[in-house]
C-alpha positions in Angstrom: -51.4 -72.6 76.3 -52.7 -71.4 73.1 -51.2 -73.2 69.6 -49.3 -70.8 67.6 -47.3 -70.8 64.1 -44.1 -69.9 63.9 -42.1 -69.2 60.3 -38.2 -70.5 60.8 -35.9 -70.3 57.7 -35.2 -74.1 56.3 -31.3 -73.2 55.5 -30.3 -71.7 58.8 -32.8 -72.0 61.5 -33.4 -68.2 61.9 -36.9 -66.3 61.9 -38.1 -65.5 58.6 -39.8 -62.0 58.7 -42.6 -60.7 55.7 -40.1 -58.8 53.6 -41.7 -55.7 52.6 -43.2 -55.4 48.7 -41.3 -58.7 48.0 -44.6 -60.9 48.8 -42.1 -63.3 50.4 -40.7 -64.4 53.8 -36.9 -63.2 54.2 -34.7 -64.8 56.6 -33.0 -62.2 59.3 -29.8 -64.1 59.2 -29.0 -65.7 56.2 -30.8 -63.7 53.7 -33.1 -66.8 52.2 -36.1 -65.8 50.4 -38.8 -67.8 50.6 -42.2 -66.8 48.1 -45.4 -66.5 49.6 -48.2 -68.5 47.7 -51.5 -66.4 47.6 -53.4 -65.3 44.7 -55.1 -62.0 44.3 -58.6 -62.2 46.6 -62.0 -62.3 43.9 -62.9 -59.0 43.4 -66.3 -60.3 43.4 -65.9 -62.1 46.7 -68.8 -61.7 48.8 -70.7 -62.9 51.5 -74.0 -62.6 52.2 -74.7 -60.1 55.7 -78.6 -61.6 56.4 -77.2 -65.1 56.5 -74.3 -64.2 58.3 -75.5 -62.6 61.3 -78.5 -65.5 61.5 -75.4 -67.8 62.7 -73.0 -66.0 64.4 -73.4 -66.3 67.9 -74.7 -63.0 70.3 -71.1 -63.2 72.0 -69.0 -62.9 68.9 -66.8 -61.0 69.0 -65.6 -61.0 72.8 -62.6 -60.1 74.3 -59.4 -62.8 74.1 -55.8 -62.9 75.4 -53.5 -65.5 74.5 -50.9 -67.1 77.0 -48.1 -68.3 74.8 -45.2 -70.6 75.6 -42.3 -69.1 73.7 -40.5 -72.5 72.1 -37.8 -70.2 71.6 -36.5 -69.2 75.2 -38.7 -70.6 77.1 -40.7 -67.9 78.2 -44.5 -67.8 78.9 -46.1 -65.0 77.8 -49.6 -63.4 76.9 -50.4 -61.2 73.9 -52.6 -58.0 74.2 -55.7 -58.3 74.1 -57.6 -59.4 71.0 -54.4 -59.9 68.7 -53.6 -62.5 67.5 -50.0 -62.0 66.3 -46.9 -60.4 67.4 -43.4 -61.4 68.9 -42.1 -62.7 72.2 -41.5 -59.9 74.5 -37.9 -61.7 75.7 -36.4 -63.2 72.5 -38.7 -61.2 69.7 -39.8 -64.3 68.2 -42.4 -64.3 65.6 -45.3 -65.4 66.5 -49.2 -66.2 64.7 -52.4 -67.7 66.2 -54.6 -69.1 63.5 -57.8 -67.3 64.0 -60.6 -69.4 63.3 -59.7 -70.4 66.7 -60.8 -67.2 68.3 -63.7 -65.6 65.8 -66.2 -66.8 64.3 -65.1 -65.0 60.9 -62.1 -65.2 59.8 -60.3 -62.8 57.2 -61.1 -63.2 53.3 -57.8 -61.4 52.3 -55.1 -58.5 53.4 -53.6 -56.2 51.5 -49.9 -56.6 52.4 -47.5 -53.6 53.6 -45.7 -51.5 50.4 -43.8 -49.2 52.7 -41.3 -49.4 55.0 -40.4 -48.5 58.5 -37.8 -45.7 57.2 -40.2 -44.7 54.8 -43.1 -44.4 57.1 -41.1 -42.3 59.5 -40.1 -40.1 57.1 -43.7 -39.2 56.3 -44.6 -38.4 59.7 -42.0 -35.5 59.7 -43.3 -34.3 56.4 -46.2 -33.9 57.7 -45.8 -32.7 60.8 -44.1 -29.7 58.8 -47.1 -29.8 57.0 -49.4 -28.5 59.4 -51.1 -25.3 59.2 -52.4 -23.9 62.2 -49.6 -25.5 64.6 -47.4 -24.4 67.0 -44.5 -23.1 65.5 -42.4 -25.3 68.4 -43.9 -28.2 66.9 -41.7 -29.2 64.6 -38.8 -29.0 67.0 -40.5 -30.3 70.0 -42.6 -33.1 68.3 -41.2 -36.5 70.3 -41.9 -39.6 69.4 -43.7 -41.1 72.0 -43.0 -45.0 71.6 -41.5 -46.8 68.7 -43.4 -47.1 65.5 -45.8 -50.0 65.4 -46.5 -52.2 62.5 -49.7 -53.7 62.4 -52.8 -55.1 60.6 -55.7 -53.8 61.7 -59.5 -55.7 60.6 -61.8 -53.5 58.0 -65.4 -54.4 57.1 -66.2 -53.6 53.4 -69.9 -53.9 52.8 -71.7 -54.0 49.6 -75.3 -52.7 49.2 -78.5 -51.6 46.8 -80.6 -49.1 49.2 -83.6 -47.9 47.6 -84.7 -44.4 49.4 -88.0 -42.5 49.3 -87.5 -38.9 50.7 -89.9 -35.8 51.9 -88.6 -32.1 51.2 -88.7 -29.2 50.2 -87.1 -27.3 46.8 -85.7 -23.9 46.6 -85.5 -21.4 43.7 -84.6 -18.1 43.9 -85.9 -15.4 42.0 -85.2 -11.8 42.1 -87.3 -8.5 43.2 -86.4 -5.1 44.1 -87.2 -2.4 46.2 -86.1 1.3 46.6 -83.3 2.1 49.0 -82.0 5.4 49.8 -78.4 6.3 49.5 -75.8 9.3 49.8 -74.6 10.3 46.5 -72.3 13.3 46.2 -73.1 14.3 49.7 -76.9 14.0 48.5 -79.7 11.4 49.6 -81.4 9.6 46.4 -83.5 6.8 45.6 -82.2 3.5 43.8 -83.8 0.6 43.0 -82.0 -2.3 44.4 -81.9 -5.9 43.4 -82.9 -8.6 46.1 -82.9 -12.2 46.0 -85.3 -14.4 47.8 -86.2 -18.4 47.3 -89.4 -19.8 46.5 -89.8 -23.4 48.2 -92.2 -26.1 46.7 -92.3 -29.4 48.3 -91.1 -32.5 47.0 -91.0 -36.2 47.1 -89.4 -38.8 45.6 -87.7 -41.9 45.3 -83.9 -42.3 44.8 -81.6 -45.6 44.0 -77.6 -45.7 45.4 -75.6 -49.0 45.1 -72.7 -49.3 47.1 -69.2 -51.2 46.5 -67.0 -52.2 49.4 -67.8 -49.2 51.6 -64.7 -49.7 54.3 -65.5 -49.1 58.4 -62.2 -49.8 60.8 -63.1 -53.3 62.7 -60.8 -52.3 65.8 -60.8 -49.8 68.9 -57.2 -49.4 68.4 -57.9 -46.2 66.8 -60.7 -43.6 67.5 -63.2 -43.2 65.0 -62.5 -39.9 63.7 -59.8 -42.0 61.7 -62.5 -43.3 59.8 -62.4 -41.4 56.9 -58.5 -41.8 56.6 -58.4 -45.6 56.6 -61.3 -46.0 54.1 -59.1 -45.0 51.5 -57.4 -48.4 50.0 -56.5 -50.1 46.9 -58.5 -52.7 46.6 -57.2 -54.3 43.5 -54.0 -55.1 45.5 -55.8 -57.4 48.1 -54.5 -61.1 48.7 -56.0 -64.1 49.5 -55.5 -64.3 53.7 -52.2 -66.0 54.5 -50.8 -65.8 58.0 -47.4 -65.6 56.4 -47.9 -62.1 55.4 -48.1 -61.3 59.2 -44.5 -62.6 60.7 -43.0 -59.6 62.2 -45.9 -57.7 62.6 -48.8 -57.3 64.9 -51.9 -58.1 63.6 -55.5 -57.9 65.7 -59.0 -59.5 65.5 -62.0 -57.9 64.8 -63.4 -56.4 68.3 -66.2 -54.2 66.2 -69.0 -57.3 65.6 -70.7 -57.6 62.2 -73.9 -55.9 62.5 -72.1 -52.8 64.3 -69.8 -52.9 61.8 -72.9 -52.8 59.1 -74.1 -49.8 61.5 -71.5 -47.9 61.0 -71.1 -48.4 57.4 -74.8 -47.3 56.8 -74.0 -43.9 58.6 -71.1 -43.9 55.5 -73.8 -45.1 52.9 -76.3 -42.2 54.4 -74.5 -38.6 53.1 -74.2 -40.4 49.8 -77.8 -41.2 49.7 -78.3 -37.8 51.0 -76.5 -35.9 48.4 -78.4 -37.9 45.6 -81.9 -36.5 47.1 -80.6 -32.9 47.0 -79.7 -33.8 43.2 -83.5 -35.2 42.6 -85.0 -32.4 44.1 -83.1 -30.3 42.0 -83.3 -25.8 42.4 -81.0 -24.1 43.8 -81.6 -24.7 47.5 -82.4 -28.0 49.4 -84.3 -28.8 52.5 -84.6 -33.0 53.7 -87.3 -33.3 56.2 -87.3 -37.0 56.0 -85.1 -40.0 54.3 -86.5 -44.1 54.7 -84.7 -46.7 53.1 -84.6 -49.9 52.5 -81.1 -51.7 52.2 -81.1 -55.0 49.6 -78.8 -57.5 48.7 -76.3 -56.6 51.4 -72.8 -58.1 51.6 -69.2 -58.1 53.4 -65.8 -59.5 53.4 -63.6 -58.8 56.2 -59.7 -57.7 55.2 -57.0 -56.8 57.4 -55.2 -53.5 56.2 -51.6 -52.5 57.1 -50.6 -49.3 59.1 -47.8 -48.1 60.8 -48.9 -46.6 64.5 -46.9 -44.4 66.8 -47.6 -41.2 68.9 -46.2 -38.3 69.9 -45.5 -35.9 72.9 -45.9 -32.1 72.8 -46.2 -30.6 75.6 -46.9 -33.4 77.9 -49.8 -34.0 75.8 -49.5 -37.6 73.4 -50.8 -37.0 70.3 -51.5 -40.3 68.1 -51.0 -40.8 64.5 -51.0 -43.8 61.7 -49.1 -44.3 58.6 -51.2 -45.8 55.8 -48.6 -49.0 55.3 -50.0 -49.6 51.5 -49.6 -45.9 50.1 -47.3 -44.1 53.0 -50.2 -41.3 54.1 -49.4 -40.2 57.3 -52.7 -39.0 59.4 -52.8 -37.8 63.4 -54.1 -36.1 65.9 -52.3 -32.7 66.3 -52.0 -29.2 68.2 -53.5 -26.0 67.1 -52.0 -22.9 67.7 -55.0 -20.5 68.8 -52.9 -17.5 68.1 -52.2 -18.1 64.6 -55.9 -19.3 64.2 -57.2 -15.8 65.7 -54.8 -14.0 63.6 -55.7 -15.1 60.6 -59.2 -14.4 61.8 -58.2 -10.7 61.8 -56.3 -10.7 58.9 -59.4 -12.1 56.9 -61.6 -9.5 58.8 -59.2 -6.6 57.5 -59.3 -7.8 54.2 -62.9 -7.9 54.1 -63.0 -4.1 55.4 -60.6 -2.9 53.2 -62.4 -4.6 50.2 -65.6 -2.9 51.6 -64.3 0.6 51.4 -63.0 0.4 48.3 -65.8 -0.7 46.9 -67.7 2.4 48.4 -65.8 4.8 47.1 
């Protein structure tokens, strides 16, 4: 049986739960608050990726399960796969495995949940009524699937210098004319009409980006087109990693290894490298034919980052979603109505024809 910790109030006997924005365990019975000691994380906590990965062993991270014995009832028991805290399925007891046990890195901070359970509901009907393009049965139809989950989920943030030398082309326009012929007053004449065309030059350079705690999702839990959503954090409001933070809530390991996670993160670093070599080449039109570079002084820290997960049914269909548990965002999957996207289509299309006809006459 795996070794777990378990938070009990010292005036009653009862579970103590992370009381939300407090930064302190609360009792669920008695109403003791007990403060959690953990500094803000160094902001200029860093660890180096090149020795990292030299040590870390080709296996890491693999796939765990943990069979508990609940000291509560009784019960045995086994958590989902890779987390690592959660509650007894029987008696809901809190419980946390320490990680080192199970990775080979363990988290440098977390940035602990500001919003509550109410709170994160109520954004997930804002916006689901938010939604343009839906089904207008959406909003009275939208089930909620299973109860709302909350959980930390593992983010890499990777720091980086990346020095990039390009190949490409640059594009100016300049204008010409030539002589069209037109009906005027029921009468064909000759005007002189203004083109624009683009004169390309090619172009090479060499272009510098430094990067600051770009954040990729460290779990499978969610799909990847997520991504952009949970990369948007305050930072500032990290903590040093305590498992305290994490009674009465689900928390996972890291199942996206350190050099994928570095992978992912350069495929972040790359449109911001590639919209500083459209800025060098300059003119008014850009074309890349080829971008090397060459990443220095690269760095991580791992964080866990708290959400509120659910889904939702619509027509026998399960849409997911997540609730950003530090700032209350709400981000999903959702239905499109193709009606409503087709007519606006035609709306936009008789616009455009009525704008064109005006301007002929």
């Amino acid at each position: 049986m795996t070794p777990y910790r378990h938070f009990k109030c010292n005036h009653c006997g009862s579970d103590l739960d992370y009381a939300i924005g407090l930064h302190s365990l609360k009792c669920i019975s008695c109403g003791h608050v007990d403060p959690i000691e953990a500094s803000a994380l160094d902001r200029y906590l860093v660890h180096d990726y090149k020795a990292a990965i030299s040590q870390i062993n080709y296996f890491d991270p693999s796939d765990i399960q943990h069979e508990l014995k609940c000291e509560n009832c009784g019960a045995d028991f086994v958590l989902a796969d890779n987390v690592h805290a959660d509650e007894c399925p029987y008696c809901d007891l809190n419980v946390v495995v320490p990680v080192q046990h199970e990775r080979q890195l363990s988290p440098d901070g977390l940035l602990p949940f500001e919003v509550v359970q109410s709170a994160a509901e109520a954004s997930f009907k804002k916006w689901i009524n938010g939604l343009w393009f839906a089904p207008t049965a959406l909003k009275r139809k939208a089930i909620q699937a299973k109860p709302i989950l909350g959980a930390y989920l593992p983010i890499w943030a990777f720091d980086a210098q990346v020095d990039s030398e390009y190949e490409g082309q640059r594009g100016d326009n300049y204008t010409t004319y030539r002589n069209v012929r037109v009906k005027v007053n029921g009468k064909t004449v000759s005007r002189r009409q203004a083109v624009t065309k683009i004169r390309w030059r090619h172009r090479s350079g060499r272009v510098f980006n430094q990067f600051d705690d770009v954040l990729v999702l460290g779990s499978f839990t969610l799909p990847l087109k997520f991504q952009r959503f949970l990369s948007v954090w305050d930072l500032t409001q990290t903590r040093e990693y305590n498992e305290k933070y994490l009674s009465g809530f689900r928390s996972e390991l890291y199942q996206v290894s350190l050099p994928e996670g570095f992978k992912r993160a350069k495929d972040v670093m790359y449109q911001t490298i590639r919209a500083t070599v459209k800025r060098d080449i300059g003119g008014d039109h850009q074309r890349i034919h080829h971008i090397d570079s060459t990443y220095h002084e690269v760095g991580f820290k791992l964080i866990l980052a708290p959400m509120w997960i659910s889904a939702f049914n619509f027509k026998n269909k399960s849409f997911r979603y997540v609730i950003n548990g530090q700032n209350g965002k709400a981000h999903g999957e959702r239905p499109w109505s193709i009606y409503k996207i087709i007519g606006s289509v035609m709306m936009l299309a008789m616009i455009a024809a009525l704008i064109y006809v005006l301007t002929q006459q």
